[in-house]
C-alpha positions in Angstrom: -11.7 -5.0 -14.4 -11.2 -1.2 -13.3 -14.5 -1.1 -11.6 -13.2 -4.3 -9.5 -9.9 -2.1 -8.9 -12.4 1.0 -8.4 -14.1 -0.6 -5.6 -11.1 -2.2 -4.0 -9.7 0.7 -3.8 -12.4 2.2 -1.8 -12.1 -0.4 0.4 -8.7 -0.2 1.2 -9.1 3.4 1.3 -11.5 3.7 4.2 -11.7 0.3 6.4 -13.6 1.6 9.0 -16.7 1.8 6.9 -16.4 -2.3 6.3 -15.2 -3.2 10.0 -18.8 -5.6 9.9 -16.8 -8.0 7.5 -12.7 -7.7 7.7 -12.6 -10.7 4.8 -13.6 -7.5 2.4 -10.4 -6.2 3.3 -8.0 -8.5 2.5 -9.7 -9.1 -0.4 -9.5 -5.6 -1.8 -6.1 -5.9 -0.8 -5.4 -8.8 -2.8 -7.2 -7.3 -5.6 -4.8 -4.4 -5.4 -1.7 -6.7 -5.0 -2.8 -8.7 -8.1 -3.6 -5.3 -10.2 -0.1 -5.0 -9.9 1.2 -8.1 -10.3 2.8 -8.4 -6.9 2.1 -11.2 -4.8 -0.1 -11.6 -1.8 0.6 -13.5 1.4 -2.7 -13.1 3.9 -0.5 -14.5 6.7 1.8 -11.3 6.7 -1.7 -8.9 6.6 -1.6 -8.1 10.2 -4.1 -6.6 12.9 -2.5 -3.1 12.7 -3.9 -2.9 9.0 -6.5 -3.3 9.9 -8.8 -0.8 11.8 -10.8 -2.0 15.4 -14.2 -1.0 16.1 -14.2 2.7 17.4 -14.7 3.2 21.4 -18.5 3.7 22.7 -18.6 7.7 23.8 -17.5 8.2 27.4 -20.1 8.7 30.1 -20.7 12.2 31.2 -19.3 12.7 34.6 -22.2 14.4 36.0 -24.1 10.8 35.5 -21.1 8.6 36.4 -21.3 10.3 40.0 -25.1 9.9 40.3 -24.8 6.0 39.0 -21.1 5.4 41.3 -23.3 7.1 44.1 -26.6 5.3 43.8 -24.6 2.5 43.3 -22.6 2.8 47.0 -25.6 3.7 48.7 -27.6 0.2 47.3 -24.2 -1.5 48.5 -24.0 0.4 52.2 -27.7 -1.0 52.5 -27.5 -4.4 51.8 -24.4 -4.6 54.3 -26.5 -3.5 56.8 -24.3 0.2 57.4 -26.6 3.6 58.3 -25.5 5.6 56.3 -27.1 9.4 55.9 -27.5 10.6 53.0 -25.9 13.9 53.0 -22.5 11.5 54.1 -23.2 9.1 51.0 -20.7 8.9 47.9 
């Protein structure tokens, strides 16, 4: 029984690592609960306990200019505008 608590403990204790499958969660945190005799209502277990998936890294801005610009200049052309390129985005 303490290995079950062991484990469910780890769970609880770092979510991120088990975002693939947030069912563990609750479960560990039922575990807990039940290790100490408290009641467990799933329903009242919400989001904010839980942790989202982390944010890709942003962009860096030196290629978010040449994609935004490359991407301008495709749009300027099929439009039809002249458009030179030293006055491009």
């Amino acid at each position: 029984m303490n290995d079950i608590i062991k484990t469910a403990r780890q769970i609880v204790g770092s979510p991120e690592d088990h975002l693939h499958d947030t069912s563990l969660f609750t479960a560990a945190w039922a575990t807990m609960k039940a290790a100490r005799g408290q009641g467990f209502d799933p329903q009242r277990l919400r989001p904010q306990h839980l942790i989202g998936h982390p944010a890709p890294d942003p962009e860096p801005l030196d290629q978010t200019l040449i994609r935004v610009g490359e991407t301008v200049r495709c749009y300027a052309a099929r439009q039809g505008y002249r458009i030179q390129r030293c006055h491009a985005a």
